[in-house]
N, C-alpha and C positions, 0 to 999 in steps of 0.2 A: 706310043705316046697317047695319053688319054684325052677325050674332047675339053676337058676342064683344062688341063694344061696348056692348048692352042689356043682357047678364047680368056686367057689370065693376061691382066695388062702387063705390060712387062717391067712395070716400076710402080708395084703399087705401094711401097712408102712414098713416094712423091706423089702420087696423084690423094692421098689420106691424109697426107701432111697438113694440108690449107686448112680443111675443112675443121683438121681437128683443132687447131691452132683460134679457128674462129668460133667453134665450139666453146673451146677455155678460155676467150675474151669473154665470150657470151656469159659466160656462167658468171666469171669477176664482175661485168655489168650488175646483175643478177644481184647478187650477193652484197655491193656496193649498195644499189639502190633500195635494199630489204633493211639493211643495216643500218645505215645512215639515218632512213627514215625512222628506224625506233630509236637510235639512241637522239633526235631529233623530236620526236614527238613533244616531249610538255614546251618547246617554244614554241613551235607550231600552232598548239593550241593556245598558250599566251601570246602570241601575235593577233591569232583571230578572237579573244574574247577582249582583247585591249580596242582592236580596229571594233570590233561592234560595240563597245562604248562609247568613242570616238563619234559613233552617227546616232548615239541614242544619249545626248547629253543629261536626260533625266534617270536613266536607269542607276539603279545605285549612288544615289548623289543623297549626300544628308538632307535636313532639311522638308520643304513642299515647294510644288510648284502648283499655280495655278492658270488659270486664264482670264484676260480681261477684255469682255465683247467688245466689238468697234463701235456698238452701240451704246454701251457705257462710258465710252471715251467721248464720243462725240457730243452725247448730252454734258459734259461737260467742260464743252469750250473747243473740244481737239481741231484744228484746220487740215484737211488733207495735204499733202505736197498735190504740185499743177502736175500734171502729166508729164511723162519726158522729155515729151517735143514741144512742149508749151515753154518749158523752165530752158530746156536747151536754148530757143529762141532768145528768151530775156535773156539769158546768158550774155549773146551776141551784141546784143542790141546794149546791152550796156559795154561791152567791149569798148564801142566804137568804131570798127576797123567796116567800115563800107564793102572790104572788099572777103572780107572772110565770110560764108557762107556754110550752112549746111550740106558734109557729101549724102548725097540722097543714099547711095550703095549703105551706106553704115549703119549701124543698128542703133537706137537711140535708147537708155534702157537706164536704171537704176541699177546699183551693184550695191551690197550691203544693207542695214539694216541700220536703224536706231535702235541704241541701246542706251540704258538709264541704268543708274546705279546709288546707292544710298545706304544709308546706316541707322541704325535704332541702336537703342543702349547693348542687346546684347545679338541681334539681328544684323545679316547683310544683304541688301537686297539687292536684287536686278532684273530689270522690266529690257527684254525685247520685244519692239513690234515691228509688227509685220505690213508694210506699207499696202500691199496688193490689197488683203482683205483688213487692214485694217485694225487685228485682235493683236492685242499682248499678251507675251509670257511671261507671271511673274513668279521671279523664283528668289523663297527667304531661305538661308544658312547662317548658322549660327559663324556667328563673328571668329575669324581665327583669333582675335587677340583682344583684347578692354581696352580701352585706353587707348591715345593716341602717342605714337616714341615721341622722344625729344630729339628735336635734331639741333646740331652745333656747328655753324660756320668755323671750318679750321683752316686757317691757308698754310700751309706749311711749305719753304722754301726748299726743304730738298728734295719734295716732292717735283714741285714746281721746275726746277732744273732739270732734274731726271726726264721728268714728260719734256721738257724744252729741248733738251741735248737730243733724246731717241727722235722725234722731230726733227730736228736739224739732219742729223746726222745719216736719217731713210731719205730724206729728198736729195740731201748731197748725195749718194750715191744713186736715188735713180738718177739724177741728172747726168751722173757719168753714164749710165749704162744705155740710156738714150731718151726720148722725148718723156715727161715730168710734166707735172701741174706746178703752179705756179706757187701753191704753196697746200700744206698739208696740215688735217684739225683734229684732233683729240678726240673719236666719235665714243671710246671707250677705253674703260683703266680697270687693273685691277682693284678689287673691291678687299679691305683688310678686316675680316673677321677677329671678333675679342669678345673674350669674357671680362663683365664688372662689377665689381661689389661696389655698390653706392648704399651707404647707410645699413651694412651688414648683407644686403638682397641683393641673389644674383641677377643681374642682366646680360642679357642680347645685345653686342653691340656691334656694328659695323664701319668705317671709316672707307667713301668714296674718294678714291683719289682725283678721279677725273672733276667732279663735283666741290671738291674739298670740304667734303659734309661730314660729320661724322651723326651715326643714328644711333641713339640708345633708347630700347622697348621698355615699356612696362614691366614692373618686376611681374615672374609669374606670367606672361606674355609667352606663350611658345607656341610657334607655329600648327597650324592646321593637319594633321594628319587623318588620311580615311585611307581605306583599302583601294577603293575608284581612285581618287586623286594619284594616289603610288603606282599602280596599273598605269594610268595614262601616263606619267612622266617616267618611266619606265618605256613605254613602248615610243616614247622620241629623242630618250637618250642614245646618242652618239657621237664620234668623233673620239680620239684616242687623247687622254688629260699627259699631261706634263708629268707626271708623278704617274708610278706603278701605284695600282690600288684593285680596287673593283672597279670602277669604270675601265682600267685597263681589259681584264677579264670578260666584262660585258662586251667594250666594241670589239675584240674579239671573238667574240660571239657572234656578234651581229655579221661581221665578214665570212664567219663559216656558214651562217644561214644562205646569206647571197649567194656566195656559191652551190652551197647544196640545192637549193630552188633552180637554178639554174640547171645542174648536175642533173635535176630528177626532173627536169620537163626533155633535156636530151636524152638520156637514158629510159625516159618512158615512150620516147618515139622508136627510138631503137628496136624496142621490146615488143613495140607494138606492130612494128613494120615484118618481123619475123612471123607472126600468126598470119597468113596469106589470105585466109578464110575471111580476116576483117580489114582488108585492107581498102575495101572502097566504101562500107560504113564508114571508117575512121576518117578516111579525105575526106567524105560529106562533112563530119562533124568539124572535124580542124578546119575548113574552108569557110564553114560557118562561124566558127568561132574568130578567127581571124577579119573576116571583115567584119562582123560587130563590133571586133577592138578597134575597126580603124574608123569606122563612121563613128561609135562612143568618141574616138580619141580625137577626130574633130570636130564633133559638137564641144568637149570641155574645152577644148585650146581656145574655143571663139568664146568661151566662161570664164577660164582662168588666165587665159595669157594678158 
């Protein structure tokens, strides 16, 4: 008997089996995560050129923007707002309540901005400023539409039942199903789109149920379209519509992005955890990445929440 034969394991399909097995997971990772990501590419990239529009509201927008110094505001009558903690105070003080006080812990701060808005014959404007330093942005776009629509008070009764009956009808049964408000208000209605010939010309017209308004546009009146505007409302459409359509097809989309994102940060640690050579670069970087998401994530929570 030869020396190979004495030191051969004596079941080497069992002891090859594993390895191969996770070899051809490995490769399906592989192939999954190469694939996905091209036929994946142009949303990818329309996600990220929508999101950098998003934080660059002048880029691609019709129109001009300008600025207007604090300095020219001021010469012209502007008052600043008090400070926070000046205006917090009067706040109180005109309250009346003796016993409500400022928490010292809490942060005292301005949130948001004044903003201004206005119209010229063929012009729409809008002045944001900027409280801290002062300066405004003004930015003209030409007018989506001429003219202002006609609106028409309509109350229609079987409107009015329908919203009253679905009403009744959701509180009666939360009350069965257990503790209910005491009563429940109309926050929104379907809105009834139409076309109308008035005096040969077509219009734009809409009928607010919730409202019982009906609006009809200027003949010749059609809404604003630009490449930016479609992009951004594009990248916050979602939710799945009542009706098969394209928005069916889109949040559909948007659910296989989710996942895929998801897909390719697990499958990219995978991938990354098999090259041995980088595996304590990579903890450095992930380690670092990781708590900069978590200190970022609560400086915004104390910004947005």
């Amino acid at each position: 008997m030869s020396l190979r034969l004495l030191h051969a394991p004596p079941f080497p399909a069992l002891v090859r089996r594993p390895r191969w097995r996770f070899s051809s997971a490995m490769k399906l990772v592989r192939r999954f995560h190469l694939y996905s990501g091209l036929a994946l590419v142009p949303f990818v990239v329309l996600y990220g050129v929508t999101a950098w529009l998003f934080n660059h509201p002048g880029v691609g927008a019709e129109g001009q923007a300008r600025t207007l110094p604090a300095a020219e505001l001021d010469a012209q009558g502007r008052r600043s707002l008090p400070l926070p903690l000046e205006l917090a105070q009067q706040v109180l003080e005109g309250v009346g309540e003796p016993s409500w006080t400022l928490d010292p812990r809490s942060d005292v701060r301005y949130r948001g901005r004044l903003a201004l808005q206005g119209r010229t014959a063929d012009l729409d404007h809008a002045l944001s400023i900027d409280e801290p330093n002062g300066s405004a942005r003004w930015t003209e776009r030409p007018r989506a539409a001429r003219g202002e629509p006609e609106r028409r008070a309509i109350e229609l009764p079987v409107v009015r039942e329908a919203l009253a009956s679905a009403t009744e009808a959701a509180l009666a049964a939360m009350r069965t199903a257990g503790p209910a408000p005491s009563e429940l208000r109309v926050r929104s209605a379907p809105v009834l789109e139409l076309g109308l010939l008035a005096d040969g010309e077509k219009r734009r017209a809409s009928y607010d149920l919730a409202k019982g308004e009906l609006v009809v546009h200027p003949a010749g009146a059609e809404p604003a379209r630009s490449l930016r505007s479609f992009l951004l409302r594009l990248h916050t459409a979602h939710g799945y519509p009542a009706e098969l359509g394209p928005r069916t097809a889109w949040a559909l989309l948007v659910d296989l992005m989710a996942a895929a994102l998801v897909i390719w940060a697990l499958s990219g640690l995978l991938m990354w955890w098999q090259m041995k050579l980088l595996r304590r670069a990579g903890l450095l970087a992930l380690g670092a990445g990781a708590l900069a998401a978590l200190v970022l994530g609560e400086r915004m929570w104390g910004v947005l929440a």
